[in-house]
C-alpha positions in Angstrom: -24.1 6.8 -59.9 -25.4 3.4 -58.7 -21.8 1.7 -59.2 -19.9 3.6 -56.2 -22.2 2.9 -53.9 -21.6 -0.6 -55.0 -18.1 0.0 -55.0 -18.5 1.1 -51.2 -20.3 -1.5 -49.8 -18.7 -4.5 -51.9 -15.4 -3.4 -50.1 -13.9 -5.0 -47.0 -11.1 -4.5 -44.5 -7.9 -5.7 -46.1 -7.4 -7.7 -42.9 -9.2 -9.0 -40.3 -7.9 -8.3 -36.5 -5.7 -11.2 -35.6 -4.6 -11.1 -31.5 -1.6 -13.5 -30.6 -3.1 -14.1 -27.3 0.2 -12.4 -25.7 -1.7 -9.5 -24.7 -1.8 -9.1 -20.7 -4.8 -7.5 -19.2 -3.1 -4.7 -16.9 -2.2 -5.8 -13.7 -3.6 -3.6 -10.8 -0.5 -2.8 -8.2 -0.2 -3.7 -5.0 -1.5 -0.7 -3.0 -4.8 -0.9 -5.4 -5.4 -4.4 -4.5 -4.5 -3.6 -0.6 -7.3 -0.7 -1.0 -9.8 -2.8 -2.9 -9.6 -5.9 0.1 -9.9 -3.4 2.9 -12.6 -1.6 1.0 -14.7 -5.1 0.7 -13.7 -5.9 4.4 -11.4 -8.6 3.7 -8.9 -7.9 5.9 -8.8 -11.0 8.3 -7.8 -13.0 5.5 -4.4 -15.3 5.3 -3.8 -13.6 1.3 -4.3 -9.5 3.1 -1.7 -10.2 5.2 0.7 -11.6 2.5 0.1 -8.0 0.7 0.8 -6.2 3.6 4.0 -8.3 4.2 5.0 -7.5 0.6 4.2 -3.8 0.6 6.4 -3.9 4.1 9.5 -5.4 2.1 8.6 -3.0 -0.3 8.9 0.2 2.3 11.4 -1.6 4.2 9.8 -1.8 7.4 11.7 -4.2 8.6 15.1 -2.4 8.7 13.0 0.8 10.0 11.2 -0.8 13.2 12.2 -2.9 15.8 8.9 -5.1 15.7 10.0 -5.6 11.9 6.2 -4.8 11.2 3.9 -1.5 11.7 0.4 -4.0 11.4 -0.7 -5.7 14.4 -1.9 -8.7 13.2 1.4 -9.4 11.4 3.0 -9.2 15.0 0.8 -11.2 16.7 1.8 -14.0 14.2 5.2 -13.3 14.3 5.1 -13.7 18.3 3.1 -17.0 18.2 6.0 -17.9 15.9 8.8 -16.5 18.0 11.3 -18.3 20.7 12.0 -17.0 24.0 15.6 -15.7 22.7 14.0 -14.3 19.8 11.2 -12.2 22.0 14.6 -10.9 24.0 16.3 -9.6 21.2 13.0 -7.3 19.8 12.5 -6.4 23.8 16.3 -5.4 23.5 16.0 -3.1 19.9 12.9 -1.8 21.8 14.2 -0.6 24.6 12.6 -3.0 27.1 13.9 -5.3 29.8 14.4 -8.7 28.1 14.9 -10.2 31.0 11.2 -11.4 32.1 9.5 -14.6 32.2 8.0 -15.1 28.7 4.3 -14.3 29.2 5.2 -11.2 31.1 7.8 -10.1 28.0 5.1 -10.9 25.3 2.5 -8.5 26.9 5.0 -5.7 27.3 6.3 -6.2 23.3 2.5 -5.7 22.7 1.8 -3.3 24.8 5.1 -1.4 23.4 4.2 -2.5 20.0 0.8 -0.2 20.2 2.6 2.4 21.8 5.1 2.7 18.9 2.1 2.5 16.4 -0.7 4.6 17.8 0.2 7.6 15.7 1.9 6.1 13.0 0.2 6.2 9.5 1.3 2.5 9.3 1.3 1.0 5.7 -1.1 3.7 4.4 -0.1 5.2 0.7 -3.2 5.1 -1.1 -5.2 7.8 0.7 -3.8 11.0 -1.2 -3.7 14.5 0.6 -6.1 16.8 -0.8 -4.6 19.3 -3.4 -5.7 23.3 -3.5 -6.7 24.2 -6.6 -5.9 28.0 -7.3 -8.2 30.3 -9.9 -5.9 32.6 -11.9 -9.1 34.6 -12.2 -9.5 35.1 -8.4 -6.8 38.3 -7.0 -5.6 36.4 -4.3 -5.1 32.7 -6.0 -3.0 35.2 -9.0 -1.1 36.7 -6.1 -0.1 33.4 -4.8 0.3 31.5 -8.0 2.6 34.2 -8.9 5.1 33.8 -5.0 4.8 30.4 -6.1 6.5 30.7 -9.8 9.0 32.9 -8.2 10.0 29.4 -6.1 
């Protein structure tokens, strides 16, 4: 009886676990790493706001909204960067008088700008709604789980 147990612990693996070193660790998407720097408070940072350009390309914000943006700070960047003729075609898809001195036009696409965006969920996916949960068990959760099978 001695010899299987030898037999047991004489064998080995018939190969030992080889990696090619193309393995990728998963990448985390974009809305996760949006979430993860405003949950550490890094949102003042250059690299935030390159996210939240991307995710905006992404949604297609910039077709949707005649600031091109929906996040402040990305429009406050974009004016500093702006023209006089370029401020007076965003007060014109706004709806506002282009035809101001420049200072006077700036303040108004801000002012318009958080008037536009007060509401607005902005670039906001992460947060899910909460779901109901319905007990079969429970009279009322049966009736409604059984209107909404009918659907």
């Amino acid at each position: 009886m001695s010899k299987p147990k030898k037999a047991k612990a004489s064998r080995k693996k018939p190969f030992t676990e080889v990696t090619t070193g193309q393995e990728q660790p998963k990448k985390k998407g974009l809305l996760e790493e949006i979430e993860e720097m405003r949950a550490s408070g890094d949102t003042n940072s250059q690299q935030f706001k390159e996210k939240l350009r991307e995710l905006e390309v992404i949604l297609g914000v910039k077709e949707l909204s005649p600031f091109e943006t929906n996040e402040l700070d990305i429009f406050l960047d974009n004016l500093k960067e702006m023209n006089l003729a370029d401020m007076m075609s965003i007060a014109q898809k706004a709806g506002l008088n282009p035809h101001l001195p420049r200072q006077q036009l700036k303040a108004n696409l801000i002012k318009e700008f958080k008037a536009c965006n007060r509401n607005n969920r902005r670039n906001i996916l992460g947060s899910q709604p909460q779901t109901i949960e319905l007990d079969p068990n429970n009279p009322q959760h049966a009736e409604t789980i059984k209107i909404l099978r009918d659907y």
